[in-house]
Structures are given as structure tokens and as C-alpha cells.
C-alpha positions as semicolon CSV with decimal commas, in nm:
position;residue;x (nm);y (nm);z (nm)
1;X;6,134;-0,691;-0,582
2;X;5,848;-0,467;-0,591
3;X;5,444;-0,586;-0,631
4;X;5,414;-0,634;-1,025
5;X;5,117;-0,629;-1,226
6;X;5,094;-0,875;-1,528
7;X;4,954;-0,756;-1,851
8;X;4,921;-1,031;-2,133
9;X;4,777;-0,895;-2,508
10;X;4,564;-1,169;-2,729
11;X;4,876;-1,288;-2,921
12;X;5,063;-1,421;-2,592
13;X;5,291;-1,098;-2,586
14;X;5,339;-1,043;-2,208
15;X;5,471;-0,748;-1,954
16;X;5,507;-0,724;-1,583
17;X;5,501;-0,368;-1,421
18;X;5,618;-0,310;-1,090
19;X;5,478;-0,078;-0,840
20;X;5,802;0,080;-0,766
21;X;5,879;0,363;-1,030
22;X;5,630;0,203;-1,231
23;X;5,875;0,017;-1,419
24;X;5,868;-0,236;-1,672
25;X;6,054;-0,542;-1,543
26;X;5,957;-0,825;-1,846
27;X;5,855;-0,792;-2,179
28;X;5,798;-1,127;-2,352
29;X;5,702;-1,157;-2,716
30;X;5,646;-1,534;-2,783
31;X;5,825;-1,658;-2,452
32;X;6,139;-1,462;-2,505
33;X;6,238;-1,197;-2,274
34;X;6,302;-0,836;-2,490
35;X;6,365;-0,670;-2,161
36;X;6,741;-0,693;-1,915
37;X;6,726;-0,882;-1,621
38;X;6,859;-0,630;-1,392
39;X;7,177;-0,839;-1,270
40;X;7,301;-0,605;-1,037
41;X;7,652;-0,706;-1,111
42;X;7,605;-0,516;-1,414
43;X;7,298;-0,276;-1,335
44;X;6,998;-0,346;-1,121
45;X;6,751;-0,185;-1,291
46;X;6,524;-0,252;-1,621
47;X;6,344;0,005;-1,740
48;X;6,332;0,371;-1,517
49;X;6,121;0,627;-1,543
50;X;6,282;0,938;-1,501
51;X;6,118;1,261;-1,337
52;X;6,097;1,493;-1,276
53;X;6,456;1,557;-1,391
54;X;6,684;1,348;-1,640
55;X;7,044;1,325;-1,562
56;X;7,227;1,488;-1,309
57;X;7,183;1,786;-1,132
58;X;7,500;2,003;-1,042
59;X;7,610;1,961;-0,718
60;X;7,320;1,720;-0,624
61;X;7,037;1,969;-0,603
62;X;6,802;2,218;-0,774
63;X;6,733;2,570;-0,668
64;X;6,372;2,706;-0,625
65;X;6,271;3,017;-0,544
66;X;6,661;3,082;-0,395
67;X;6,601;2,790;-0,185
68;X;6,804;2,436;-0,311
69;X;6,651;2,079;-0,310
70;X;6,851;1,744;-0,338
71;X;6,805;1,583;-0,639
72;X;6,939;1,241;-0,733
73;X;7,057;1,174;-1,102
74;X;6,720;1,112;-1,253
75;X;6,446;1,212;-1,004
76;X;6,289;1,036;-0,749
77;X;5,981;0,878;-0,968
78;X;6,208;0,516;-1,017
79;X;6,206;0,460;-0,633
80;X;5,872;0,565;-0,529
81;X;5,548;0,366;-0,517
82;X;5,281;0,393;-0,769
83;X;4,904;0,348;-0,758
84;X;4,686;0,124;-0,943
85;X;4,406;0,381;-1,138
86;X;4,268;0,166;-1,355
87;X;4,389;-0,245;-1,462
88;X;4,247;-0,494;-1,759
89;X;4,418;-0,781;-1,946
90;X;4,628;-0,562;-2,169
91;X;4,635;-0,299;-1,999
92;X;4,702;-0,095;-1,661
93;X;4,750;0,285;-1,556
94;X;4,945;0,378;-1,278
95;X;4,999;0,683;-1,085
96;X;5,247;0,937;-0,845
97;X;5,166;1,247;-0,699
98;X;5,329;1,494;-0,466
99;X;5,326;1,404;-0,097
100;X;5,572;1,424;0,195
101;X;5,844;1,179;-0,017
102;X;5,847;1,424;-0,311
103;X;5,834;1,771;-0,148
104;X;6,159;1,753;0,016
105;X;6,316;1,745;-0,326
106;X;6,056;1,916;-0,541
107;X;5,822;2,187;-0,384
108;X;5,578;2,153;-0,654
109;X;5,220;1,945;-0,685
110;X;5,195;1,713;-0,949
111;X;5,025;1,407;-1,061
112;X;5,200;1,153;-1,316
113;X;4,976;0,861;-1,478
114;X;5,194;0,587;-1,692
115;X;4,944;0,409;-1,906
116;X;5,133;0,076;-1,993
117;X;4,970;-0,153;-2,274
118;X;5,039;-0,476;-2,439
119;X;4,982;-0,573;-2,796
120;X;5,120;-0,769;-3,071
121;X;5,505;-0,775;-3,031
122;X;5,439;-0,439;-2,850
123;X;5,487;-0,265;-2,554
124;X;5,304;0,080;-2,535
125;X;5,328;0,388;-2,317
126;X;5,129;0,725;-2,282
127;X;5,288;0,933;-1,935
128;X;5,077;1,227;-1,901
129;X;5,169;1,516;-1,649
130;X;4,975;1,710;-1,498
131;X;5,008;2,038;-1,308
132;X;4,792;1,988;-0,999
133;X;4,916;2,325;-0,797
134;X;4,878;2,702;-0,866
135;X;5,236;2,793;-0,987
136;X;5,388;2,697;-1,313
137;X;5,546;2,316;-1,284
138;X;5,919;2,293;-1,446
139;X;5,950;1,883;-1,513
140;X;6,185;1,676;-1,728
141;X;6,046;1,346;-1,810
142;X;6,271;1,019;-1,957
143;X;6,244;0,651;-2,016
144;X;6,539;0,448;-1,990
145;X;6,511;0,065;-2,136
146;X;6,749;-0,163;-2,124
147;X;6,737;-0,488;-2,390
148;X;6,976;-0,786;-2,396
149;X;7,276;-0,739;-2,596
150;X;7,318;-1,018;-2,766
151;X;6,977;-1,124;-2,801
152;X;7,042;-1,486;-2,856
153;X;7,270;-1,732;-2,689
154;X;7,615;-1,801;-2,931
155;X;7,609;-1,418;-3,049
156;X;7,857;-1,182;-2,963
157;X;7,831;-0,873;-2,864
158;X;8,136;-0,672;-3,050
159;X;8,193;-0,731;-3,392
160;X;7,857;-0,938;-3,407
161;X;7,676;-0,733;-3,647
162;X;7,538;-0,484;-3,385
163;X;7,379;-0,179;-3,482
164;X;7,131;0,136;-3,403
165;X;6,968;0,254;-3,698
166;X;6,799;0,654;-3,663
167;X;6,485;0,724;-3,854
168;X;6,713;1,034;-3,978
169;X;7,045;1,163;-4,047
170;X;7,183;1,247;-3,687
171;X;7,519;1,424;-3,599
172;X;7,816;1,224;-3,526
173;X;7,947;1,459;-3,284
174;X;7,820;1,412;-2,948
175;X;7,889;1,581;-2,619
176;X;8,123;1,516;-2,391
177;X;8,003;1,449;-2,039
178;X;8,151;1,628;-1,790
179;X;8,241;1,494;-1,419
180;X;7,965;1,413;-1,245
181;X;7,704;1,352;-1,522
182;X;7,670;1,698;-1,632
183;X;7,731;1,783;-1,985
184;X;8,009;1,964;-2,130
185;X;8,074;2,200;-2,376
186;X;8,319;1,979;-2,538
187;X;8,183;1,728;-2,784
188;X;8,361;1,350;-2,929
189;X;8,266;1,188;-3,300
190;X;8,100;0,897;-3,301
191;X;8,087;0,621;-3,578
192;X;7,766;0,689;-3,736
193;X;7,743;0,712;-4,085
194;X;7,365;0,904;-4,180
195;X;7,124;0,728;-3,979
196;X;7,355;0,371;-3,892
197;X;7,578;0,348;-3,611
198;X;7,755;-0,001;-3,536
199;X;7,783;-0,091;-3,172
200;X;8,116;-0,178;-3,036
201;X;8,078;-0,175;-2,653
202;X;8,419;-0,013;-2,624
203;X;8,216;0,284;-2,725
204;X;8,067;0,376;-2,453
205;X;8,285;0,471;-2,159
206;X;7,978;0,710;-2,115
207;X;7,649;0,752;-2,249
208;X;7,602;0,889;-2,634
209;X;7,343;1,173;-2,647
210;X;7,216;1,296;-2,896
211;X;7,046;1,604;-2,781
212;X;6,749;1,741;-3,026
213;X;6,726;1,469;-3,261
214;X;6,565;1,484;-3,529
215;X;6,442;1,116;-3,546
216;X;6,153;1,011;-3,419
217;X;6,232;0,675;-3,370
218;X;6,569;0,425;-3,359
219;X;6,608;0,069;-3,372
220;X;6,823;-0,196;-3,227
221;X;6,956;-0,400;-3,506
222;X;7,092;-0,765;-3,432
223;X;7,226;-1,035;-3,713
224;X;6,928;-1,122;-3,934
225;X;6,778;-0,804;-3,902
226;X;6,583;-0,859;-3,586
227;X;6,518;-0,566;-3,385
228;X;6,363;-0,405;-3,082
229;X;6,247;-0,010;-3,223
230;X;6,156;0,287;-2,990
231;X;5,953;0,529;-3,181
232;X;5,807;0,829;-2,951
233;X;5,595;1,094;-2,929
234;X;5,759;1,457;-2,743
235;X;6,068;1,278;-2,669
236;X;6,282;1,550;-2,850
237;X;6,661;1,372;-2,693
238;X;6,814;1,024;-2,714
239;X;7,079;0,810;-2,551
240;X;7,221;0,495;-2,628
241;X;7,422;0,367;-2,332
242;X;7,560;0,068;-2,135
243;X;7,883;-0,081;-1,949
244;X;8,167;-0,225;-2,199
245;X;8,154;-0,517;-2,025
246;X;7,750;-0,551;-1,964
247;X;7,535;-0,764;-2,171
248;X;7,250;-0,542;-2,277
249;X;7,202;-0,192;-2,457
250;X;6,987;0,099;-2,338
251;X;6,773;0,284;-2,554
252;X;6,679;0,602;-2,405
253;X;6,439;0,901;-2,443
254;X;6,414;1,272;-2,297
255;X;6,242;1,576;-2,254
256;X;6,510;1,697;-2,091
257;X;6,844;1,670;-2,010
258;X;7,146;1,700;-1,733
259;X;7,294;2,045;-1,626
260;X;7,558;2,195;-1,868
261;X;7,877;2,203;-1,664
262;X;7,878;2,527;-1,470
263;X;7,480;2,596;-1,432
264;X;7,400;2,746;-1,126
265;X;7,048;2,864;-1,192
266;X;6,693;2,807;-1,121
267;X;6,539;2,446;-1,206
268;X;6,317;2,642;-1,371
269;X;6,528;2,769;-1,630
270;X;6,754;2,434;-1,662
271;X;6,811;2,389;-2,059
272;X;6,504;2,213;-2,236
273;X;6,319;2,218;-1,903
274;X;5,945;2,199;-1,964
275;X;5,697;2,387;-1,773
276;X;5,340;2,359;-1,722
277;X;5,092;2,619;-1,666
278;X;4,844;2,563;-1,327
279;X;4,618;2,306;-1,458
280;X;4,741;2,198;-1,732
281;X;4,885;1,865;-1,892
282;X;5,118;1,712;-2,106
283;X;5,116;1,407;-2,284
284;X;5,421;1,210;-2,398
285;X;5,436;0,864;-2,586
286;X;5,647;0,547;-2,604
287;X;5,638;0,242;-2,802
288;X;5,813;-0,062;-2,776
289;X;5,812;-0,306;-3,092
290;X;6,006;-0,611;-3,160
291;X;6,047;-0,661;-3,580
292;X;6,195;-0,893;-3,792
């Protein structure tokens, strides 16, 4: 495993970061781990970051300027090695910037600081991305958590009283995704009745997206209404996903999203791309909260 950094807030709530993708590999809230394991029979990770593209890319690149890139589903960011900018109890901000390990996939410059904080039953994030070149900067940007599903010991996961609850009313139809990641114009329903889906793993032989959402935030409902909530800031997409046969659930959140089947244009114009000006920034937020 990578170097991790230990951040611990007043109440006892706890995180460790690891250098590597900057990823969150614990998240205790009174001695109880909130975050998956990353059992690699299942799925090694815990908590990506995602940039500076979500999802697949068709045919395993990008184009720039005529010229294609390889590009891994989700970026490069999870495997790369951050810097430490500044560290304190509760707190620590880490950073990735262009160099020889990026520009072989993404001709741009760039700098990406992941502010991580603790505090009560908490577990904060501000990414902020920064355009450090002199032409325009297309990034996606996603965070990809995964939490133990159940969250106890004797609960089950299907028909346990399992559910995602949306801040909003949400669309039931979802799109298909297509071979390879990318997604299609086709779309499936999905159980959820106004803002409340129940989980049945069964559910997900692939991941349900739910591309411009209107909530804000979405919660993780176990038995006795316990329940880990995301709530974000320019995070317009979300995906619930896991394995029907893996014990957790992943919560996830997007500025982007994976080619449409049949794309073959410039990363610059993928669908919900952003793209930053030379100089500028963008901030986007990510909170972690365990209620009930």
C-alpha cells in the first residue's frame, strides 16, 4: 500500500489518505470503519479520484489536436503520486501536476489540489483545478467511494432494508451502458419510486447513472435509518454501483461522464466535458457524513 497520512478531528472521527491517487483508504467515525476495505477479490480499491476523465474512453484513447492519447477508464490521477502542500491534525492538502507520467496521455498542464478534512462524523473534500498552461484545459473530474454493504455484522445485504434516498425526484430510466463502458443510447427502468430506490444487488449487472441529476445530495440508507450521505458541490452526475456478489455499495459523483457509443471526436468536445480558460480554476466539493 501506498504512504498514508492520518487525519483525526476533535471528536475521535479518523481518515487515512494515501499518497497514491490521493485516496481515502479509512474513514472511522467512533472506531467503525465507513469506508470498503479494498479486498481485491471483490475490488481493490476504496475511494478513486477520477481525472482527468470519468469512465471510459472509446477505443482506449482521446484525440487532441488530430493526434490520440491512451486513456484508461478513469484517468490516470488514482495511480499517480501526490504531494504533501500543506498537513495539520484535521486536515491535509495534496497535490498532482503535469509531468512526464501525465503528458503521454494528456498534453495539457495542470495542477490538482485535494483538500481532505476531518470533522464530526465527517469526511470533507474541496478538489480545485487549475489551468497552469496557455491553451484552454478540457478535464472531467469524479469521486468514486465505496462503503460496506451491510454495515453491521448479521445484516443482509438483499432484502435487508437497503436503500438510496435522492434529495429530489430523479428519473427511473437510466442508460444502458454500452460494451466497453461507453454509454448507449438505449436506456433500462430502475426501481425508484420519487427520490427512494431499494437496493437489491441483482441490480446492478452495471453501474446506474443518473446523468444531470437534479439532487444535490443522496444517502445510503441501512435498517434503523443509519446512513452514510454524499452531498456535493459541481458534481452535476451520479452513480450507484457495485458487484452482485460484493459486500459494499459505491456512491459516486461526476463532472463528466464516459463516451456515448460511437464518439469519435475531440476530448475537447466529449459530452459534459469542462474546460478551463489559461489561468483559471475550478472548485468542486464533497462531503462525507455518517447520520442516524
Amino acid at each position: 500500500m501506498s504512504e498514508t497520512i492520518e487525519i483525526r478531528a476533535a471528536d475521535g472521527t479518523s481518515a487515512r489518505i494515501a499518497l497514491q491517487g490521493a485516496e481515502p483508504v479509512s474513514w472511522q467515525v467512533a472506531g467503525r470503519e465507513y469506508l470498503w476495505n479494498g479486498d481485491p477479490e471483490h475490488w481493490n480499491r476504496h475511494a478513486p479520484w477520477l481525472f482527468p476523465v470519468v469512465g471510459a474512453s472509446a477505443g482506449g484513447v482521446v484525440r487532441v489536436d488530430g493526434q490520440t492519447y491512451p486513456m484508461g477508464q478513469h484517468g490516470f490521477a488514482r495511480d499517480l503520486p501526490f504531494s504533501v502542500v500543506t498537513q495539520s491534525e484535521d486536515a491535509v492538502t495534496l497535490r498532482l501536476e503535469d509531468g512526464d507520467a501525465t503528458r503521454t496521455h494528456y498534453p495539457f498542464a495542470f495542477r490538482l489540489d485535494i483538500d481532505v478534512r476531518v470533522d464530526t462524523c465527517r469526511l470533507l473534500f474541496v478538489c480545485k483545478v487549475e489551468n497552469t498552461g496557455e491553451t484552454p484545459l478540457p478535464y472531467g473530474l469524479g469521486f468514486h467511494p465505496a462503503f460496506p454493504w451491510p454495515f453491521a455484522d448479521g445484516e443482509r445485504r438483499a432484502g435487508g432494508g437497503y436503500h438510496v434516498v435522492f434529495d429530489a425526484t430523479e428519473s427511473p430510466d437510466v442508460p444502458e451502458i454500452a460494451e466497453g463502458g461507453l454509454i448507449a443510447a438505449e436506456t433500462r427502468a430502475v426501481p425508484l419510486i420519487d427520490t427512494t430506490l431499494p437496493l437489491d444487488p441483482e441490480m446492478f449487472k452495471e453501474a446506474l447513472v443518473f446523468l444531470d441529476a437534479k439532487s444535490r445530495s443522496m444517502r445510503f440508507v441501512g435498517p434503523g435509518d443509519k446512513a452514510i450521505a454524499m452531498a456535493v458541490e459541481d458534481f452535476p452526475h451520479f452513480a450507484i454501483w457495485t458487484k452482485p456478489t460484493a459486500p459494499f455499495l459505491s456512491l459516486e459523483c461526476w463532472t463528466g461522464h464516459a463516451d456515448r457509443a460511437g464518439f469519435e471526436g475531440e476530448l475537447a468536445e466529449r459530452d459534459s466535458q469542462r474546460i478551463l480558460a489559461p489561468g483559471a480554476q475550478a472548485l468542486h466539493g464533497v462531503g462525507l457524513s455518517l447520520q442516524g
